[in-house]
MDTraj code that builds the backbone (N, CA, C; nanometers):
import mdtraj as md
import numpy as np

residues = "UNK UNK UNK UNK UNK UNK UNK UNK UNK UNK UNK UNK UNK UNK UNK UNK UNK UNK UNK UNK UNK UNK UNK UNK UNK UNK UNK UNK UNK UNK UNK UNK UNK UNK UNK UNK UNK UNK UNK UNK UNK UNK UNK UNK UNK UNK UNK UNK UNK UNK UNK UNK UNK UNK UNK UNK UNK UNK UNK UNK UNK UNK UNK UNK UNK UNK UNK UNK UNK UNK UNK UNK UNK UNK UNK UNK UNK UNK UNK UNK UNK UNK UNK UNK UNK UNK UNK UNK UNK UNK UNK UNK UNK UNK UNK UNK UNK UNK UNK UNK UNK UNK UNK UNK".split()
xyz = np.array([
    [-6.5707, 4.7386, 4.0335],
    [-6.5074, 4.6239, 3.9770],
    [-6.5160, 4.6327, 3.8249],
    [-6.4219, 4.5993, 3.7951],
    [-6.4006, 4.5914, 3.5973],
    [-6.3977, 4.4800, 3.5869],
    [-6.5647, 4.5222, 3.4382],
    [-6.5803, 4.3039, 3.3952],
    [-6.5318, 4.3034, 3.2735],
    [-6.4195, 4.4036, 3.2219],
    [-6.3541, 4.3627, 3.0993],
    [-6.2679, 4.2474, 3.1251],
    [-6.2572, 4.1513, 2.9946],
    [-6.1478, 4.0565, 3.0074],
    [-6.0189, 4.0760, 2.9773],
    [-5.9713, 4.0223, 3.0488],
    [-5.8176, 4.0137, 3.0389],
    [-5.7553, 3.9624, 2.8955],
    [-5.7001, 4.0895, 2.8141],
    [-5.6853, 4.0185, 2.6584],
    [-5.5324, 3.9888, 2.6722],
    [-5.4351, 3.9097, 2.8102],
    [-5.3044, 3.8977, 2.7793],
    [-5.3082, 3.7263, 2.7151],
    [-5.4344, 3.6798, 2.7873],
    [-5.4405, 3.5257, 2.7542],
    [-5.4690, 3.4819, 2.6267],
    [-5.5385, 3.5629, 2.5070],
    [-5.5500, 3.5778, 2.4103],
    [-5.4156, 3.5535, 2.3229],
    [-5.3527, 3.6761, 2.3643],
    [-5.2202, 3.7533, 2.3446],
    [-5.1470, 3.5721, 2.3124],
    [-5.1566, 3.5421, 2.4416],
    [-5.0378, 3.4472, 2.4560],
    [-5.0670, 3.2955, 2.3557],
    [-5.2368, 3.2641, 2.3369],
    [-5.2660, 3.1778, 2.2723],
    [-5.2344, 3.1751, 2.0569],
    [-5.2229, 3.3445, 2.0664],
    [-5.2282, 3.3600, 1.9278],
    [-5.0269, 3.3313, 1.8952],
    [-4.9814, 3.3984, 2.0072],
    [-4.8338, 3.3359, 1.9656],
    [-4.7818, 3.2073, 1.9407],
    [-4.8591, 3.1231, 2.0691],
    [-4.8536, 2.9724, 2.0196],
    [-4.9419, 2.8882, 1.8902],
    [-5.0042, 2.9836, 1.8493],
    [-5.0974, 2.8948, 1.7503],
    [-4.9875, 2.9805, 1.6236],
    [-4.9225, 3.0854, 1.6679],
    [-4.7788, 3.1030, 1.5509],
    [-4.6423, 2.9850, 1.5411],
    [-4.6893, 2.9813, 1.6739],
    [-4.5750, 2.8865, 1.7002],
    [-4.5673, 2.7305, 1.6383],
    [-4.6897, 2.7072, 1.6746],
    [-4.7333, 2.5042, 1.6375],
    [-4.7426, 2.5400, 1.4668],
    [-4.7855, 2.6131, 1.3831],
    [-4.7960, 2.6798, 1.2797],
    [-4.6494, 2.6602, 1.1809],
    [-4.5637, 2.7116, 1.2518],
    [-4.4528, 2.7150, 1.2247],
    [-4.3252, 2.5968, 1.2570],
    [-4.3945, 2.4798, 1.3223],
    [-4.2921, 2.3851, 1.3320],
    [-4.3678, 2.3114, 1.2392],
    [-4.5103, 2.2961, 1.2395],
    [-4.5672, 2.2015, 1.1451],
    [-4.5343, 2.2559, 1.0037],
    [-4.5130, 2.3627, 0.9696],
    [-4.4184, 2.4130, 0.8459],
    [-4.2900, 2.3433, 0.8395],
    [-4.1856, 2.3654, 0.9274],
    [-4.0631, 2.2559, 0.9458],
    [-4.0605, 2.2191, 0.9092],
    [-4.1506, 2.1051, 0.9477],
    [-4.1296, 1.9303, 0.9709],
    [-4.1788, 1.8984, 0.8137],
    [-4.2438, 1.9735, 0.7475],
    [-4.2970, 1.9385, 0.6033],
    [-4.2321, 1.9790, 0.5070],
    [-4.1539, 2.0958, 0.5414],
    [-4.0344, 2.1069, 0.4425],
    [-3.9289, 1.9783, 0.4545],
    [-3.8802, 1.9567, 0.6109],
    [-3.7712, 1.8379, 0.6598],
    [-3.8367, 1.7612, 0.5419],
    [-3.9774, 1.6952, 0.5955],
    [-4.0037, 1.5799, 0.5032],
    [-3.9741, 1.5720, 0.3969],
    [-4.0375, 1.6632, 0.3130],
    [-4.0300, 1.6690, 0.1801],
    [-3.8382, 1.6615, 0.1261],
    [-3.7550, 1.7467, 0.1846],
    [-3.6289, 1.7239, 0.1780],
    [-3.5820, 1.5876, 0.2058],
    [-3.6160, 1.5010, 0.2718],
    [-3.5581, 1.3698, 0.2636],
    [-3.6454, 1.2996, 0.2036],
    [-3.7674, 1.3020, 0.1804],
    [-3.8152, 1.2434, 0.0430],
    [-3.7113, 1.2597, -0.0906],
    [-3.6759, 1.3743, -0.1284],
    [-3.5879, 1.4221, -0.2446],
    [-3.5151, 1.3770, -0.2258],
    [-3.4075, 1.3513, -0.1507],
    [-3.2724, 1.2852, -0.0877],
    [-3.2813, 1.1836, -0.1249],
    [-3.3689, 1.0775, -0.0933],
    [-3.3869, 0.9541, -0.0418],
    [-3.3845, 0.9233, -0.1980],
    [-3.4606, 0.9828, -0.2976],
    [-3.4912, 0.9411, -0.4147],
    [-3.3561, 0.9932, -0.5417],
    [-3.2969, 1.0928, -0.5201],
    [-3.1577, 1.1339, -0.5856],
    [-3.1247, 1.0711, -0.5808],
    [-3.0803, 1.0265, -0.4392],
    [-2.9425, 0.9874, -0.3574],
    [-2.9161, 0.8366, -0.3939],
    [-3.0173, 0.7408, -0.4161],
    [-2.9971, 0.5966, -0.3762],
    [-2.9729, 0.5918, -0.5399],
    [-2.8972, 0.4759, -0.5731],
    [-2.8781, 0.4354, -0.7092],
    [-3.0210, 0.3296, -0.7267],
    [-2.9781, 0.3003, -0.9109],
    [-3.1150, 0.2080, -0.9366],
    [-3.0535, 0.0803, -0.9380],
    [-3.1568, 0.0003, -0.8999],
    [-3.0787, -0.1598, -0.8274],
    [-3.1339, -0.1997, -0.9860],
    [-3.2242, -0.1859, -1.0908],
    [-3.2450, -0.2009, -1.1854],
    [-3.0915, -0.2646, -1.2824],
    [-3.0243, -0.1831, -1.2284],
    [-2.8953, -0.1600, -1.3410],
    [-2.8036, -0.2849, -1.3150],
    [-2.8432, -0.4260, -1.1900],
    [-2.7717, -0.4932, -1.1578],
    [-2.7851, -0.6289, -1.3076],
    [-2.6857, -0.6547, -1.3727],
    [-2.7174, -0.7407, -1.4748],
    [-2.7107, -0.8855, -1.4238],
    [-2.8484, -0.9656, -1.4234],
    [-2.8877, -1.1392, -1.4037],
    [-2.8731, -1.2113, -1.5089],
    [-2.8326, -1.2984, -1.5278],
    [-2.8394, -1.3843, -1.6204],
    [-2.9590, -1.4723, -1.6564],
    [-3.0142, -1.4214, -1.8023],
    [-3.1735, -1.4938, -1.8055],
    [-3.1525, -1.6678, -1.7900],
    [-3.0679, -1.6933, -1.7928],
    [-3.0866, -1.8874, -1.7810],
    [-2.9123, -1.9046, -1.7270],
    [-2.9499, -2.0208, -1.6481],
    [-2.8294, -2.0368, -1.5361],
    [-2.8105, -2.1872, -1.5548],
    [-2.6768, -2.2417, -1.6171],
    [-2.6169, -2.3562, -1.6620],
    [-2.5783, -2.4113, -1.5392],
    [-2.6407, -2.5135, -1.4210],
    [-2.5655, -2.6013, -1.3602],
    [-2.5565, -2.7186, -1.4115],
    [-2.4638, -2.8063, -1.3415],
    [-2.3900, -2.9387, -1.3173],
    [-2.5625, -3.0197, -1.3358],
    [-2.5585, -3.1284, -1.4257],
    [-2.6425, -3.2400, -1.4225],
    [-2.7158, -3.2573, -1.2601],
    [-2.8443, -3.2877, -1.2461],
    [-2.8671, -3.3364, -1.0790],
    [-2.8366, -3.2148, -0.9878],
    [-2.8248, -3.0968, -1.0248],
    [-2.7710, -3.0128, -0.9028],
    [-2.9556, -2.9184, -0.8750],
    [-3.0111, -2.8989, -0.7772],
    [-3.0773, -2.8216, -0.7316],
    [-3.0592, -2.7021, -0.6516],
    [-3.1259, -2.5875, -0.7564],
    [-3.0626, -2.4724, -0.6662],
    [-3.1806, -2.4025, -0.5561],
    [-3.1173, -2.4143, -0.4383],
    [-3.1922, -2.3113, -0.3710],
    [-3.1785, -2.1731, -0.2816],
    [-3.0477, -2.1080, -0.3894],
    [-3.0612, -2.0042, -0.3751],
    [-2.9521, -1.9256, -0.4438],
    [-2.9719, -1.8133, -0.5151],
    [-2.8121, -1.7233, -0.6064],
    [-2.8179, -1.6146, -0.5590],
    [-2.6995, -1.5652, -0.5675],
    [-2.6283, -1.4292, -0.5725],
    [-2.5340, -1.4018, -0.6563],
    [-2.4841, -1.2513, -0.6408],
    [-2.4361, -1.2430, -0.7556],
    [-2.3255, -1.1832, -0.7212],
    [-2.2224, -1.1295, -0.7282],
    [-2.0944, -1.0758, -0.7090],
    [-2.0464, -1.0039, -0.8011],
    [-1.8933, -0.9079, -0.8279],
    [-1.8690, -0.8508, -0.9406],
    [-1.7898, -0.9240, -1.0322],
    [-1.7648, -1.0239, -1.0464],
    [-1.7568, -1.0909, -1.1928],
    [-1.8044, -1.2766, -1.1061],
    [-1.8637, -1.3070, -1.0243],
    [-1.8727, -1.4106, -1.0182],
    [-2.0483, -1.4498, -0.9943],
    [-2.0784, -1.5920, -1.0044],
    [-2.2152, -1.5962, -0.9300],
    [-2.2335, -1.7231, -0.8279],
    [-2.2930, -1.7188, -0.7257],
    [-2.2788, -1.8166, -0.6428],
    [-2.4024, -1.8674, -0.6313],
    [-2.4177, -2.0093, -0.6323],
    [-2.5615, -2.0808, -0.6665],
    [-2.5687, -2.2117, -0.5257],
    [-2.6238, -2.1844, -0.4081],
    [-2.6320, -2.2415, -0.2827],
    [-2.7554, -2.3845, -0.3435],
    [-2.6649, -2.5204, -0.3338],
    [-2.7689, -2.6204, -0.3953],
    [-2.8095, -2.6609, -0.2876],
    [-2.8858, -2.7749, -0.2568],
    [-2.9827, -2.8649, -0.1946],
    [-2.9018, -2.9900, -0.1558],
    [-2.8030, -3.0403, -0.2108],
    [-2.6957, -3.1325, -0.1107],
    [-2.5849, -3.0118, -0.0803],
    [-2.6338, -2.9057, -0.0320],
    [-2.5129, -2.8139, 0.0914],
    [-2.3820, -2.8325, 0.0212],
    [-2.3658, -2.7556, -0.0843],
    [-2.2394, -2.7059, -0.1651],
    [-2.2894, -2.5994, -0.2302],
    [-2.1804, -2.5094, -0.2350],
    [-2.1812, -2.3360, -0.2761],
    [-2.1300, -2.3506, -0.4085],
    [-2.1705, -2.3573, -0.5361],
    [-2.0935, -2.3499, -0.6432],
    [-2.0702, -2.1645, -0.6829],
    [-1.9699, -2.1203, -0.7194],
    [-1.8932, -2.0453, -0.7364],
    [-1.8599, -2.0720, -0.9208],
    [-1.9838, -1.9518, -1.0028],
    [-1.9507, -1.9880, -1.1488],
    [-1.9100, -1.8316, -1.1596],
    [-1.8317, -1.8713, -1.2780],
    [-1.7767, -1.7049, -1.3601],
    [-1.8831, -1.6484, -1.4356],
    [-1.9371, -1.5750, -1.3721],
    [-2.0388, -1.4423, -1.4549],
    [-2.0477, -1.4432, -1.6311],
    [-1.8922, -1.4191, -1.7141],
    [-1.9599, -1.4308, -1.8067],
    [-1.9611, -1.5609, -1.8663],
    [-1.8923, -1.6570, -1.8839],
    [-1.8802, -1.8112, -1.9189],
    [-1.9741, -1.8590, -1.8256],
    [-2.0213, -1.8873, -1.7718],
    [-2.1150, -1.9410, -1.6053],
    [-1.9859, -2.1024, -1.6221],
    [-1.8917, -2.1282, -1.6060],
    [-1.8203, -2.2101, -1.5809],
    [-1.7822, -2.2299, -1.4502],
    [-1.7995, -2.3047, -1.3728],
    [-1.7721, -2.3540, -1.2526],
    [-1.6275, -2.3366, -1.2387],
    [-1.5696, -2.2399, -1.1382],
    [-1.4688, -2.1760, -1.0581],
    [-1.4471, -2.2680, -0.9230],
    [-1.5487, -2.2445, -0.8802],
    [-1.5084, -2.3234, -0.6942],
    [-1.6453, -2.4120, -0.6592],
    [-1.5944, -2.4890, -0.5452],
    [-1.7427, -2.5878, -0.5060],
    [-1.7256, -2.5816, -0.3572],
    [-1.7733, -2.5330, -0.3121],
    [-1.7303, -2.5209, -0.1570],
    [-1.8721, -2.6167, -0.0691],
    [-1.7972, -2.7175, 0.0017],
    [-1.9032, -2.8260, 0.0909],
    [-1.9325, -2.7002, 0.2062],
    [-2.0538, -2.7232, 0.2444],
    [-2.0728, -2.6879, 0.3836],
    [-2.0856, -2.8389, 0.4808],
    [-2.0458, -2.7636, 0.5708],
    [-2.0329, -2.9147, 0.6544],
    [-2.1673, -2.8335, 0.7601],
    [-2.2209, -2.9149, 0.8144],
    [-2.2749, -2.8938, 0.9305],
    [-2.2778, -2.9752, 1.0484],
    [-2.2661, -2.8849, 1.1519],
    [-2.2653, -2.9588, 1.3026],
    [-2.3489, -3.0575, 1.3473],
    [-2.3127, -3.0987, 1.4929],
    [-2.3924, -3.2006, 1.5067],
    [-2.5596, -3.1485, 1.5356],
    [-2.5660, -3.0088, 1.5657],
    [-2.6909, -2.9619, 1.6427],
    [-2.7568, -2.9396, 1.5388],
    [-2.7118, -2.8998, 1.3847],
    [-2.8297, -2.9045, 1.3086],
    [-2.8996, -3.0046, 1.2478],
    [-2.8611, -3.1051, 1.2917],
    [-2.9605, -3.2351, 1.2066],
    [-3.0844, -3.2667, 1.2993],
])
top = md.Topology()
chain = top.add_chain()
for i, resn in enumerate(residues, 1):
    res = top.add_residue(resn, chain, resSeq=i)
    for name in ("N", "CA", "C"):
        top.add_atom(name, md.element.get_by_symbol(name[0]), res)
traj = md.Trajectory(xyz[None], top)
């Protein structure tokens, strides 16, 4: 009887430890490539211009703005959308929201 070991199991463990070796290489290049992507690719939200002080209507409370490409919309607290022009901030539109009977 032969008590040498069998070196195919060896054999076969060193290919897979090439193998796991080599996807965990992959996946860290992948990463790193959509890290780079991610950071080229997206523009800077920096560059969006706010207006440091915002002229409403006497009595109006705002609770909440956005901004649009030449307009700004200022959501008040008696449920109307005012709609001002970006560079004058002059009131353009006043839009009521109405609400249903289920939200009160």
């Amino acid at each position: 009887m032969d008590d040498t070991p069998d070196t195919q199991p060896l054999a076969g463990l060193i290919f897979l430890k090439w193998l796991v070796t080599g996807l965990t290489a992959t996946m860290l290049v992948g990463l790193v490539v959509l890290i780079v992507l991610f950071v080229t690719r997206f523009p800077d939200r920096a560059t969006v211009p706010l207006p440091a002080t915002l002229r409403l209507p006497a009595g109006v409370e705002a609770i909440a703005f956005t901004r649009g490409p030449d307009w700004l919309g200022v959501v008040t607290a008696d449920d109307r959308i005012l709609i001002l022009d970006a560079a004058t901030q002059e009131l353009r539109q006043t839009i009521v929201i109405e609400r249903g009977d289920s939200a009160r």
